[in-house]
C-alpha positions in Angstrom: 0.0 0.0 0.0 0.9 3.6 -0.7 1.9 3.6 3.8 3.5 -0.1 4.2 7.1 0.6 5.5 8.4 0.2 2.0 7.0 3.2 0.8 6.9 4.6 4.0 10.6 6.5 2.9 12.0 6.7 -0.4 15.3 5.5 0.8 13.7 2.3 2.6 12.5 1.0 -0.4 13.4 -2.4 -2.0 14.6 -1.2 -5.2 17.3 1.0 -3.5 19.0 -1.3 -1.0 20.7 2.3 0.5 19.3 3.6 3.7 21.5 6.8 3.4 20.5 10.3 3.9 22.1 11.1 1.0 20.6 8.6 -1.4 16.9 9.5 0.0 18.0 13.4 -1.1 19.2 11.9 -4.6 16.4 10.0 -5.5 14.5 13.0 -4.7 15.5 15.2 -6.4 15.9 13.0 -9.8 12.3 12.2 -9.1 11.5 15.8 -8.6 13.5 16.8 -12.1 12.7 13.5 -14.8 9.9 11.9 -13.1 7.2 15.2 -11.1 4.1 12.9 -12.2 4.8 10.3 -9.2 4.4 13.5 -7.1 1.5 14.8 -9.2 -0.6 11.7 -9.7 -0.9 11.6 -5.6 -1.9 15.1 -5.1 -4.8 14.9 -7.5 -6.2 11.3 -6.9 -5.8 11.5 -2.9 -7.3 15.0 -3.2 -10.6 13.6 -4.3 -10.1 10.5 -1.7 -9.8 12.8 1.1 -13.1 14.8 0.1 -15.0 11.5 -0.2 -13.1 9.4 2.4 -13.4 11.6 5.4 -17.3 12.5 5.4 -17.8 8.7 3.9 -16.2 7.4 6.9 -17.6 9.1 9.0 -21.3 8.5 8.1 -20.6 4.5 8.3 -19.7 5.3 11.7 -22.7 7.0 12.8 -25.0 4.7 10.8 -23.4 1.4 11.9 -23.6 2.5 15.5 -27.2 3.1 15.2 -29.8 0.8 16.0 -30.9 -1.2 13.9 -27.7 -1.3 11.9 -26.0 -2.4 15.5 -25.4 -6.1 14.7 -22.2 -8.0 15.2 -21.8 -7.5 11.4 -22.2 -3.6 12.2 -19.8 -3.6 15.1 -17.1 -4.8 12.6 -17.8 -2.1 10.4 -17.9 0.9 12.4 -14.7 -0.5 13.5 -13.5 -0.1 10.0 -14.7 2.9 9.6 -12.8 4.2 12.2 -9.7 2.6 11.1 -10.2 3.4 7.8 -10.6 7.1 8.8 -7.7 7.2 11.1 -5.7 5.9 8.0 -6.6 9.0 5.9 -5.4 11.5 8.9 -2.1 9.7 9.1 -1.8 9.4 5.1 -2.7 12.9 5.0 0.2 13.4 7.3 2.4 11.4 5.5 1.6 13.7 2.1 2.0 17.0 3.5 6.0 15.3 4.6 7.0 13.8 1.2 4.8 15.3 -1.4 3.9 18.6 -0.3 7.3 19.1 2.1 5.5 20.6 5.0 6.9 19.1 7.9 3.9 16.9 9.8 6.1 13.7 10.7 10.0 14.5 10.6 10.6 15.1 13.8 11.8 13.2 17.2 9.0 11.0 19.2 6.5 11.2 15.5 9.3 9.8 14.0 9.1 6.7 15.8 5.3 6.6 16.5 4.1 7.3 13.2 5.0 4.6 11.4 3.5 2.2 14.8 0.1 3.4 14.2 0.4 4.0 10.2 1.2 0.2 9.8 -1.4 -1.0 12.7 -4.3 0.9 11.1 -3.1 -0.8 7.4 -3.0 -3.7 9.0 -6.3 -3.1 10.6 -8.5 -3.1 7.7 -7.8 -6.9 6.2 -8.1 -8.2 9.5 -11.6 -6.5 10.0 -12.1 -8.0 6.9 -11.5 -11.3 7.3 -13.1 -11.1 10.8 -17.2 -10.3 9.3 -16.1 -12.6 6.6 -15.7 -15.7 9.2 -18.4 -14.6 11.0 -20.7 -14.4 8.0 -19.5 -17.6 6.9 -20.9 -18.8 10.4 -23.8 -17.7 10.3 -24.7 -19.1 6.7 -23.2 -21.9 7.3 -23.6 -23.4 10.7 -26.6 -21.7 11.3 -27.3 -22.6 14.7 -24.1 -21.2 16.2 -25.4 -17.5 14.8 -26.6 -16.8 18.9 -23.3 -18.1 20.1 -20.6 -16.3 17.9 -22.3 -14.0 16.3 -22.7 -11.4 18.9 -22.5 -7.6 19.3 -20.3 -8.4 22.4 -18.0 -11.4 21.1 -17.7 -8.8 18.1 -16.6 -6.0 20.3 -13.6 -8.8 21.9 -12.6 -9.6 18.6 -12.1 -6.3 17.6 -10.5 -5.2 21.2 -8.1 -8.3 20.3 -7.3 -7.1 16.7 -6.7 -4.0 17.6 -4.5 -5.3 20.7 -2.6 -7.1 18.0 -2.0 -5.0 15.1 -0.5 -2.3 18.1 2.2 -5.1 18.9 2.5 -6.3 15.0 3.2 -2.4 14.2 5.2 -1.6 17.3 8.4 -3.3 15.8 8.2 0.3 13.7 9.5 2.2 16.5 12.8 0.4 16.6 13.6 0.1 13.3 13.0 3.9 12.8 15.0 6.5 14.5 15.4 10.6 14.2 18.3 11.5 12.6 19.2 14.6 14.3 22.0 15.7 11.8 19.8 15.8 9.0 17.2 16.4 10.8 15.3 13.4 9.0 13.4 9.7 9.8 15.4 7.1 8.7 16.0 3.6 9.3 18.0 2.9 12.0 21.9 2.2 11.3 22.5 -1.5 10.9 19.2 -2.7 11.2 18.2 -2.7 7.4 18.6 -6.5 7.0 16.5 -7.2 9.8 14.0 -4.6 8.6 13.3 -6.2 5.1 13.1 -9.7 6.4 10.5 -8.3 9.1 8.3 -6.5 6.2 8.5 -9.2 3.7 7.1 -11.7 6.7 4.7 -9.0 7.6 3.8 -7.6 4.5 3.2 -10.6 2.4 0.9 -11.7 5.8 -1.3 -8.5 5.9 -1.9 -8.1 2.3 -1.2 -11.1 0.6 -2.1 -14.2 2.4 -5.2 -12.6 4.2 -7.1 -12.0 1.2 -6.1 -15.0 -0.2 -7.8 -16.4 3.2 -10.7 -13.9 2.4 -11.0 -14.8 -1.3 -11.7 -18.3 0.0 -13.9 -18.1 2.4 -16.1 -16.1 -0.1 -15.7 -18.6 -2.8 -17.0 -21.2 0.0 -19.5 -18.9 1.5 -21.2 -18.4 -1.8 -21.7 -21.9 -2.5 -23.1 -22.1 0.7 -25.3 -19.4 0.0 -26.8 -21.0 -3.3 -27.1 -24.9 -2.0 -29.0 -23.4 1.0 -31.1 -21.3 -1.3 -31.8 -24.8 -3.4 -32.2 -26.8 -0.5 -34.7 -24.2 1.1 -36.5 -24.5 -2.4 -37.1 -27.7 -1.9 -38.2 -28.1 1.4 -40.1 -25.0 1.9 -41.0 -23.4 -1.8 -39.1 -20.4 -0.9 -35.5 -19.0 -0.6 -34.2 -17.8 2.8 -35.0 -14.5 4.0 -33.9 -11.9 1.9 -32.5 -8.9 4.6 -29.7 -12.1 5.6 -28.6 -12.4 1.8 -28.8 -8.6 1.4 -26.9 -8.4 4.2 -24.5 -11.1 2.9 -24.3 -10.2 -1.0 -23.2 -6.3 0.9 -20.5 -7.5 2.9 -19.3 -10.0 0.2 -19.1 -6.6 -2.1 -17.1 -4.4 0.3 -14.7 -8.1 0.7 -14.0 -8.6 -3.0 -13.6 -4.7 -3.1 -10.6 -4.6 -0.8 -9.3 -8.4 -2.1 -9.5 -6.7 -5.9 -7.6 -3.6 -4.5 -4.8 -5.1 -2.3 -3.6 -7.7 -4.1 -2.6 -5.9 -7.3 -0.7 -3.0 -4.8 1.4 -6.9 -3.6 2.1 -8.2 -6.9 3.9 -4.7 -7.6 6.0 -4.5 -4.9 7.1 -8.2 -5.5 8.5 -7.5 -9.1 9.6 -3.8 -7.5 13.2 -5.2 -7.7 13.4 -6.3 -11.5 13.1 -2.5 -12.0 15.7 -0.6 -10.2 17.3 2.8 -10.5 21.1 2.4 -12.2 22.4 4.5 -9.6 25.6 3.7 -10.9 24.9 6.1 -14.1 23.5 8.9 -14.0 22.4 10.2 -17.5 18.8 9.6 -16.5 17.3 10.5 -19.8 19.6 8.1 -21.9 19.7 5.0 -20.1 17.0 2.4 -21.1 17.6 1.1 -16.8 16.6 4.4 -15.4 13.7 4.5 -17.9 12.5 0.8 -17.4 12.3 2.7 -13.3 10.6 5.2 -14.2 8.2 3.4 -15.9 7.3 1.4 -13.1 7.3 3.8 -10.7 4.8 5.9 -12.7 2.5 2.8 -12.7 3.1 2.0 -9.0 1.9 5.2 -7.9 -1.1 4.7 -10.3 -2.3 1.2 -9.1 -1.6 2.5 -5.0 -3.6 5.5 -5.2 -6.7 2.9 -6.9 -5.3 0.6 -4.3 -5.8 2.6 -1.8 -9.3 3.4 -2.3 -10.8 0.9 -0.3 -9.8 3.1 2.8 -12.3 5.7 0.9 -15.0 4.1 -0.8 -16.9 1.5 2.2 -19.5 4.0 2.8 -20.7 4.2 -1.3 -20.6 0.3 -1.5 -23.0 0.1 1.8 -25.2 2.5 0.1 -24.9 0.9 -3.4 -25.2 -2.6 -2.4 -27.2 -2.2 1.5 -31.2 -1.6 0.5 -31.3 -1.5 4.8 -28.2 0.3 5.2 -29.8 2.8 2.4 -33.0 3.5 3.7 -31.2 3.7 7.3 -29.1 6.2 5.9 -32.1 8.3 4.6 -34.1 8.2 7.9 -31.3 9.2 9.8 -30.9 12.5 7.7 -34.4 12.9 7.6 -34.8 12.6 11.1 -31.5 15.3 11.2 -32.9 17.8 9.2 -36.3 17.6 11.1 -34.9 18.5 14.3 -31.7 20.3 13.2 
């Protein structure tokens, strides 16, 4: 993702291998000079996410903390909306730093807590994820366990324990950062770098690789579930199941495939980021077919992170495209606003 501590600095990243000052200030400005669209592309796309994002987020909030949108199904989500809207703020941050060069994060203590809660709140949203996915897939399929695990309050422990855990998971980040004071700059700190690629590859490839996988799954299974229980209710009772529990389901299976089909692309890239590195050994940038091959990518990274990062943006539009409950919900609630506003 556009935040996972590979992107996190310019000089951290994989296709570098140099954790230098020095080399950061380099890249940057050869970025700056042959390549301004990786700065451009994010100001203009993650403009229009932060318009939409921040109220979006918001409203799913609200709604899924009203009754009768309070489910265990709905306590997962306001949980995602929260972390999803705590991800903008910090992304926001992390913009007005290294795009805009207004200094939010570059400085001692932030240095080292930043990247703790950027990570957490990243690795947040899969996890929520994959948590209303199981329980979904409970409630479809072992119907009679719905009472027993799928609860507002065993909801509420599972996302105290997630959150618990994605805290410890992300608190690594404040060791391997450190403030430079010299340069007056986050970097990586001296010495560490092998240990700090082997801990984001294991964590990384985790988060937003083999969760989804895990997510893609279950929903695979969970919709064959859904149709033999729709033929089996056919045939013993002329009807299908009750149709607010597959709205519900065919919502949430939306907003799942939506962040599978949006994370797993932003993974495959930064696998094959190494078969496209700088030639920092030459530096006639506008001649050499290496430094173009880069440049290339890069320009193509930063287009399929900022779609990638959408799904931190667009949960609110998919409830109200996909939810016909969550929609009229949504209407009475402003209805009953503007009456007594």
């Amino acid at each position: 993702m556009n935040g996972t501590t590979t992107s996190w600095n310019i000089s951290s990243s994989s296709e570098l291998d140099e954790t230098s000052t020095e080399m950061f200030l380099e890249m940057h400005v050869i970025y700056k000079e042959h390549l301004p669209v990786i700065y451009e592309i994010p100001k203009i796309i993650k403009a229009v996410m932060y318009v939409f994002g921040f109220p979006g987020n918001i409203l799913a909030c609200i709604m899924w903390l009203q009754r009768p949108l309070l489910h265990s199904s709905g306590c997962y989500l306001a949980s995602l909306a929260i972390s999803d809207l705590l991800f903008l703020v910090l992304s926001m941050m992390f913009d007005l730093e290294y795009i805009w060069e207004i200094k939010t994060i570059g400085v001692p203590v932030i240095c080292q807590a930043f990247p703790v809660i950027y990570m957490a709140v990243q690795y947040m949203s899969p996890l929520l994820t994959m948590a209303f996915t199981v329980e979904r897939l409970i409630s479809v399929r072992f119907p009679l366990g719905r009472r027993i695990y799928c609860t507002v309050k065993r909801a509420a422990m599972v996302n105290l324990f997630l959150a618990l855990f994605v805290l410890v998971a992300g608190g690594i980040q404040a060791y391997i950062w450190d403030y430079d004071y010299e340069h007056h700059a986050c970097n990586i700190r001296i010495g560490i770098d092998e240990f700090r690629k082997q801990w984001t590859w294991v964590t990384e490839s985790t988060m937003f690789v083999l969760v989804p996988v895990l997510i893609l799954v279950m929903n695979v299974l969970l919709i064959f579930t859904i149709r033999r229980s729709k033929r089996r209710s056919r045939h013993l009772y002329g009807s299908p199941p009750p149709k607010h529990r597959s709205a519900t389901t065919k919502m949430l299976l939306v907003v799942s495939f939506y962040l599978i089909f949006t994370t797993l692309p932003v993974s495959i890239l930064y696998a094959i980021g190494d078969f496209f590195p700088p030639n920092t050994a030459n530096y006639d940038v506008d001649n050499d077919p290496l430094w173009q091959s880069h440049f290339k990518y890069m320009v193509v990274r930063e287009a399929v992170y900022a779609i990638g990062m959408s799904h931190y943006v667009c949960n609110f539009y998919l409830y109200l495209a996909t939810g016909h409950r969550f929609r009229m919900e949504t209407k009475r609630y402003f209805q009953h606003f503007v009456k007594n506003g």
